[in-house]
C-alpha positions in Angstrom: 4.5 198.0 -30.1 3.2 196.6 -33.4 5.2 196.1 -36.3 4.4 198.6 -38.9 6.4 197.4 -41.7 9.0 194.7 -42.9 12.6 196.3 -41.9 10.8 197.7 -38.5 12.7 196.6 -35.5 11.7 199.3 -32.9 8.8 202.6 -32.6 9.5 205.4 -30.9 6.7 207.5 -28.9 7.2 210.6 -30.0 3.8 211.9 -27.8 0.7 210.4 -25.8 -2.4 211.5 -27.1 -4.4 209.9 -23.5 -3.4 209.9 -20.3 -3.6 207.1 -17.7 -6.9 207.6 -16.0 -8.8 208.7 -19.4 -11.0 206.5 -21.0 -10.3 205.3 -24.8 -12.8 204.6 -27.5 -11.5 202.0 -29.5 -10.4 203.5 -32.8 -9.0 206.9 -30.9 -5.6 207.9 -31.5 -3.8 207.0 -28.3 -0.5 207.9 -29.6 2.2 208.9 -32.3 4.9 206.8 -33.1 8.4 207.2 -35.1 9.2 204.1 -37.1 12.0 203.7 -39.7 9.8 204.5 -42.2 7.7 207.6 -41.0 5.7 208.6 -38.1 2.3 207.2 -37.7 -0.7 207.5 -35.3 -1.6 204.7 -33.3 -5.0 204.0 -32.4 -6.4 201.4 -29.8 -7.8 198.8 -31.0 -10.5 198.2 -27.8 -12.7 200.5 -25.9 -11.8 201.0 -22.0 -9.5 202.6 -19.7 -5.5 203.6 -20.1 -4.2 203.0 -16.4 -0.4 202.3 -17.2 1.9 203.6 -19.5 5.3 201.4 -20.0 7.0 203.5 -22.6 7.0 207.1 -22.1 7.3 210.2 -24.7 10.6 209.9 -26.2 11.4 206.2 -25.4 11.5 203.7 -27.5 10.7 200.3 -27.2 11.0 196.9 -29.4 8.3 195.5 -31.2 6.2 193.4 -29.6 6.8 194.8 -26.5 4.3 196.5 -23.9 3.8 200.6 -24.1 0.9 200.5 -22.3 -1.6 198.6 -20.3 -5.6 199.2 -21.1 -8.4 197.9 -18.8 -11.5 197.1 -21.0 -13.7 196.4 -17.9 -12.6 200.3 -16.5 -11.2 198.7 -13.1 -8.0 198.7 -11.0 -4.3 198.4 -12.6 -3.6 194.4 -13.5 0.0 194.0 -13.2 2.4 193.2 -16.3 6.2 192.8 -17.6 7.4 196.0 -18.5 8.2 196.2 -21.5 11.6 195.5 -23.1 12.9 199.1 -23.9 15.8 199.6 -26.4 18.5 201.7 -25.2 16.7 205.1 -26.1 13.6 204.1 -24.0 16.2 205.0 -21.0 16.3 208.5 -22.1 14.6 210.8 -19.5 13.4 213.1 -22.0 10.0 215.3 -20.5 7.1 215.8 -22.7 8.2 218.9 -24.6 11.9 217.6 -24.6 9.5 214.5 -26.7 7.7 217.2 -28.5 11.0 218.9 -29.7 12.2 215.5 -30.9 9.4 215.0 -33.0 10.0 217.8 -35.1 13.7 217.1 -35.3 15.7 216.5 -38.3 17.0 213.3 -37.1 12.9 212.2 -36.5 12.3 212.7 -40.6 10.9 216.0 -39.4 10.2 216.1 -43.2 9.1 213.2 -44.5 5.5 212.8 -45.2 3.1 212.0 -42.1 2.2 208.1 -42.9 -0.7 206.2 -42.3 -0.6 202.7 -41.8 -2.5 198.9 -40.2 -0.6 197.8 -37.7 0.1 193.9 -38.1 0.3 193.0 -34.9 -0.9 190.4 -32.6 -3.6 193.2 -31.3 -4.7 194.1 -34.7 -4.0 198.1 -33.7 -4.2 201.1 -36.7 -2.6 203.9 -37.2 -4.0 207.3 -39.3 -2.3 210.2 -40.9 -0.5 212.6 -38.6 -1.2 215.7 -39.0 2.1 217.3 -37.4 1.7 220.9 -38.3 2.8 223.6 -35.7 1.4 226.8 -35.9 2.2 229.1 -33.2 1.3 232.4 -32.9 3.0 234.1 -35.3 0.8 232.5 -37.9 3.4 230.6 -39.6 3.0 226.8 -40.3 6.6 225.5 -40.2 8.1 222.8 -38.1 10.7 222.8 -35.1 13.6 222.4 -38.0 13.0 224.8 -39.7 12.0 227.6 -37.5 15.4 226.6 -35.9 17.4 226.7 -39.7 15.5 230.0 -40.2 17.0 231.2 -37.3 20.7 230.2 -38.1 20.5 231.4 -41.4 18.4 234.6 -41.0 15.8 233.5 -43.2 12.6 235.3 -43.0 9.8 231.9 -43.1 7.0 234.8 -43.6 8.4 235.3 -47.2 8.3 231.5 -48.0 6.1 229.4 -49.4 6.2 225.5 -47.4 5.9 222.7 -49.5 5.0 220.0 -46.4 1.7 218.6 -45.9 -0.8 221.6 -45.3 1.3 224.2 -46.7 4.0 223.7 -43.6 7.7 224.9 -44.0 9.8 222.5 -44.0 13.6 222.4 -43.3 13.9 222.1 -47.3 12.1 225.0 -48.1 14.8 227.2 -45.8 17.2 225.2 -47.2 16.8 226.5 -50.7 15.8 230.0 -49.8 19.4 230.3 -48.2 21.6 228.2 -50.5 23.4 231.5 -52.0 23.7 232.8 -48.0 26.5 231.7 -45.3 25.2 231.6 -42.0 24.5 235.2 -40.5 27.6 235.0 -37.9 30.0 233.7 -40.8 31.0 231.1 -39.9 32.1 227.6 -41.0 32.4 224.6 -39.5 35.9 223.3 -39.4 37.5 219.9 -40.2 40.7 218.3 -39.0 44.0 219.9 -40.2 44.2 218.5 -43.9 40.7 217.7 -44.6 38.7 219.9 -46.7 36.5 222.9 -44.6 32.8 221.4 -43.8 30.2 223.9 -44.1 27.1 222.4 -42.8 26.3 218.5 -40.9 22.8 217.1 -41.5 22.2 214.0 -39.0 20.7 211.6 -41.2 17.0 210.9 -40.5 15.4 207.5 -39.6 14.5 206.7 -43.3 17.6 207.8 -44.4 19.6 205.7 -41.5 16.7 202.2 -42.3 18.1 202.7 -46.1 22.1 202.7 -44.7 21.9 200.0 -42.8 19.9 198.0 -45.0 21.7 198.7 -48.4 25.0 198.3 -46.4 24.5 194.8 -45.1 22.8 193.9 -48.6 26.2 194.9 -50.0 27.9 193.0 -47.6 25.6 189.4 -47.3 24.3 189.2 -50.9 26.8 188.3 -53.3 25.5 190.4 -56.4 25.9 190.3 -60.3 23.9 191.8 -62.6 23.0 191.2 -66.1 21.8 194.2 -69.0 19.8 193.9 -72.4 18.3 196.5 -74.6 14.7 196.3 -75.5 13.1 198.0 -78.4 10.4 199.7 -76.9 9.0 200.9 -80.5 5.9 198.8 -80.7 5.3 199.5 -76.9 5.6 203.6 -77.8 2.8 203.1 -80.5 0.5 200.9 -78.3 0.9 203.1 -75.7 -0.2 205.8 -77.9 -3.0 204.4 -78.9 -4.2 203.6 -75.9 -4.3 206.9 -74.8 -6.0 208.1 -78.1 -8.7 205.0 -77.6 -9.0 205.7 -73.7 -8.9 202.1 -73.8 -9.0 202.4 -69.6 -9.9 204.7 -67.3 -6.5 205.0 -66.2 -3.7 206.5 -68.6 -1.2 203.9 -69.2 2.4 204.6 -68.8 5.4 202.7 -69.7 6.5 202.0 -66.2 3.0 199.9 -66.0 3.7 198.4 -68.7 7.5 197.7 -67.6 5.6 196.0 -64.6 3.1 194.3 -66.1 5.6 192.5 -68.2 8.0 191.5 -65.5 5.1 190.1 -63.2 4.7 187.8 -66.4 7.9 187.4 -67.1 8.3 186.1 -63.0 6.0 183.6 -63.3 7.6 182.0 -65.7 11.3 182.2 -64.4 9.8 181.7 -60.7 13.4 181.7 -59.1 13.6 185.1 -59.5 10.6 185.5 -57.2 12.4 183.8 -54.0 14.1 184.5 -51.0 17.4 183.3 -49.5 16.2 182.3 -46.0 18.4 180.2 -43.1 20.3 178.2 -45.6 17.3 177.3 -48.1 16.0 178.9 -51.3 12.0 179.9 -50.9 10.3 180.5 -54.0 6.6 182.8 -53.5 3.8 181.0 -54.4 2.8 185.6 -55.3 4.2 187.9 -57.6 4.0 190.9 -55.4 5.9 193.8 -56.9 7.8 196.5 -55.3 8.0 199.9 -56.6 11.1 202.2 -55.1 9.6 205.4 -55.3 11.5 208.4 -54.3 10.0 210.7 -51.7 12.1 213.6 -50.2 14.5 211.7 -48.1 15.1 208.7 -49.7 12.8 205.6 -51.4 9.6 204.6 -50.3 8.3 200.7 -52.2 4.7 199.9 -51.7 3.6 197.0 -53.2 1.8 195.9 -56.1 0.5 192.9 -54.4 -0.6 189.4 -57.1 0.4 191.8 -60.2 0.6 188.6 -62.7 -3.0 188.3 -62.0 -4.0 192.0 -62.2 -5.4 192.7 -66.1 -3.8 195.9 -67.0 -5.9 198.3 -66.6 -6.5 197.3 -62.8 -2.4 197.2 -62.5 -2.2 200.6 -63.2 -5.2 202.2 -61.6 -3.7 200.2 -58.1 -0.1 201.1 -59.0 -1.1 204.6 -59.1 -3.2 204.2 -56.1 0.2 203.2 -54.4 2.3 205.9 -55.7 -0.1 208.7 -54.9 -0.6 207.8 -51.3 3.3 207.6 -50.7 3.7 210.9 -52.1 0.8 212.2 -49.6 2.3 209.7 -46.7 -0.8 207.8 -46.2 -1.4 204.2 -46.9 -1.6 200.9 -44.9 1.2 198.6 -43.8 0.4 196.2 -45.8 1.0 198.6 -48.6 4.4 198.4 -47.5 5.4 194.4 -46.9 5.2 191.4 -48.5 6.9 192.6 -51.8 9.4 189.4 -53.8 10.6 191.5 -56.3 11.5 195.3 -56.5 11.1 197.6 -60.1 13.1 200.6 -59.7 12.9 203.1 -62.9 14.6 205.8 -63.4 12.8 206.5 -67.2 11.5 210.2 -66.2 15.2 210.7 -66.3 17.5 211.0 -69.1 19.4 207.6 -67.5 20.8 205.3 -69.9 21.3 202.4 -67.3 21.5 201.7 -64.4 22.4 199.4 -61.6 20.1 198.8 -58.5 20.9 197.2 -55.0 18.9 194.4 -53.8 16.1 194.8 -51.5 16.9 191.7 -48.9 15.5 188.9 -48.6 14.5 189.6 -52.3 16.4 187.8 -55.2 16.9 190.6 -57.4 15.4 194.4 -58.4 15.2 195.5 -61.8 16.5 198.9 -63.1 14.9 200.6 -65.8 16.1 203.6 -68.1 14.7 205.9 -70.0 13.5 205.2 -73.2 15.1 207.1 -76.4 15.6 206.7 -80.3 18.7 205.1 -80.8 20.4 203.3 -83.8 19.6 199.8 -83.8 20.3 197.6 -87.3 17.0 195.8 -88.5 17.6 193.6 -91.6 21.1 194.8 -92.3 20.0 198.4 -92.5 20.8 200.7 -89.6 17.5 202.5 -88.5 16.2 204.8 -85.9 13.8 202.9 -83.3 13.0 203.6 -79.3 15.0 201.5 -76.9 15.6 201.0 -73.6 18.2 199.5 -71.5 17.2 197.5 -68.3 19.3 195.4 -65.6 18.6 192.9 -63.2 20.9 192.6 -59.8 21.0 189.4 -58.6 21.6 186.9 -56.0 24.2 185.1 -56.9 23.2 182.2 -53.9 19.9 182.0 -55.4 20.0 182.8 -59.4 23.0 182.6 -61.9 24.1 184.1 -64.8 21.8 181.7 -67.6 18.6 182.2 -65.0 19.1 186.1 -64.5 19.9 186.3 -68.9 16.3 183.8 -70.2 14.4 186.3 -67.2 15.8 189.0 -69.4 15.2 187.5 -72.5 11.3 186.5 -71.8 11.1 190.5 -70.7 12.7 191.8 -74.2 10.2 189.4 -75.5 7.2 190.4 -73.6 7.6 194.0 -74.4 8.6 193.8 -78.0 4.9 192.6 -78.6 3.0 193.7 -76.1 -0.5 193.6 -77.6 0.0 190.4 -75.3 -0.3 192.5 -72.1 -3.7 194.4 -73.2 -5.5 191.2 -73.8 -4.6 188.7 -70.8 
């Protein structure tokens, strides 16, 4: 089982795509696998023969350990450990049992199919999954939905899906029956006291990676965090101009240039860019940037890997590389790991501030709001200009208060002139 990203502990096989006895070409997808990120196809990375499977449909197993045994010399069984199953791999789930799983809510029936390298000792790859169903009705919808559309009485002919391919997804019933009870009327009830519960959604395997990681970041990482307001103004006009001089053959938006500046910014406050690790401080010899993006079920953050070295122009081009192929669900584990520091902005929104949680073993994450014409007083003489509030949450075993305010400082300087960031 190869690890497929940082916070991966454990894949589920949601389906074999080979059975034993069938020969493998290496680069074939052998198999689809549920990680706490998405579900990804797994393809071998030799040529030969599959003549054991450890792990079957619906188990799960631990990374590192064995799912299956492959001959590359197409002869007799060689025998090997089993693999160490988590608790699920003792499920006795048959393949369609495995098959209805994988459509499930709790599988991130909705989430984006992802593609990713698997960093493993084997080198193995996974590709996008497709994972539409469309039976023969005509309808592309998943197992979710088709069973929402039932509960609620929701004709899926009428909708339009917003999944990959054009697929319903639970979401897409969902809104089409917010104004409707269920058809039978009825409610779920709660304990005597306790207000009346109307619907239950199990909470998917992004969504139950992001409580269990934000919880024990809550409860390991002492955090503080620290706010300044920057006058964007000369930033608005450069950006402008920019546009107007098509400078790049990227546009350039203010969240590049938000990174930009705090990949600077990093390397010259470094112990922001460090880890608390077994008692010790490590401070990354990279600046590789994380960028939370939100995707339907929670935050995806690919990373924008050496971004102090990237000129601008490349920064953005790669940064929207990352952001486009998390919205589609496709992109390569190492797209995913590695990140020191995490940007999360909220500036399409009309957010003043904001306050982010850490992203472990990370030092600190900076939140970004939106940027607005405010009052400011220049000279003694209160005037309009465009600012923009920002805070850094830190770790208070790593950084303190003076470290987390010059970071902020350098930043507020860096974008207050930031011709600086167009021409180095």
């Amino acid at each position: 089982m190869p690890k497929l990203s940082d916070t991966m502990e454990e894949g589920k096989i949601l389906t074999w795509r080979k059975q034993v006895g069938e020969t493998i070409t290496a680069g074939e997808v052998i198999a689809e696998v549920e990680t706490d990120k998405a579900d990804m196809e797994l393809e071998a990375a030799e040529s030969g023969v599959l003549v054991k499977i450890e792990v079957a449909a619906g188990a799960s197993a631990t990374v590192g350990a064995v799912i299956a045994l492959l001959d590359g010399a197409g002869g007799a069984e060689k025998p090997a450990p089993s693999a160490k199953k988590s608790a699920a791999a003792k499920s006795t789930a048959s393949p369609a049992d495995a098959d209805d799983e994988r459509v499930a809510p709790d599988a991130g029936d909705d989430q984006p199919a992802v593609r990713a390298k698997a960093a493993s000792p084997a080198q193995s790859k996974v590709a996008p999954a497709a994972r539409v169903e469309t039976p023969s009705d005509g309808v592309k919808a998943s197992a979710a939905a088709r069973a929402l559309a039932d509960e609620r009485g929701v004709d899926l002919a009428r909708l339009t899906g917003s999944g990959p391919a054009g697929r319903i997804v639970s979401a897409d019933v969902e809104a089409a029956s917010a104004a409707k009870p269920p058809r039978d009327g009825r409610t779920l009830r709660a304990p005597q006291g306790a207000p009346a519960v109307s619907e239950r959604h199990e909470l998917s395997r992004m969504r139950q990676s992001i409580a269990r990681r934000m919880s024990e970041a809550f409860r390991d990482i002492p955090h503080f965090s620290v706010t300044a307001e920057i006058d964007m103004s000369e930033a608005v006009r450069l950006k402008a101009a920019l546009e107007k001089s098509e400078t790049f053959d990227v546009p350039v938006t203010y969240t590049h240039l938000v990174l930009k500046a705090t990949a600077r910014a990093l390397t010259r406050h470094a112990r922001l860019n460090a880890s608390y690790r077994d008692g010790a401080i490590e401070v990354h010899a990279e600046v590789n940037l994380g960028m939370a993006v939100s995707v339907d079920d929670g935050l995806i953050v690919p990373v924008l890997r050496r971004a102090d070295e990237r000129p601008l122009g490349d920064l953005a081009a790669e940064a929207r590389r990352l952001v486009a192929l998390t919205k589609q669900g496709r992109f390569a584990s190492e797209d995913l790991s590695g990140g020191t520091f995490t940007v999360s902005n909220m500036g399409m929104l009309d957010i003043d501030s904001f306050t982010a949680v850490i992203n472990p073993p990370q030092a600190a994450i900076l939140a970004v709001g939106t940027i607005k014409p405010r009052a400011v007083v220049r000279n003694g003489a209160v005037v309009a200009a465009h600012t923009m509030f920002v805070t850094v949450s830190c770790d208070h075993r790593i950084i303190d208060g003076v470290m987390a305010g010059r970071f902020l400082e350098e930043l507020k300087t860096l974008l207050e002139n930031p011709i600086g960031l167009v021409v180095s």
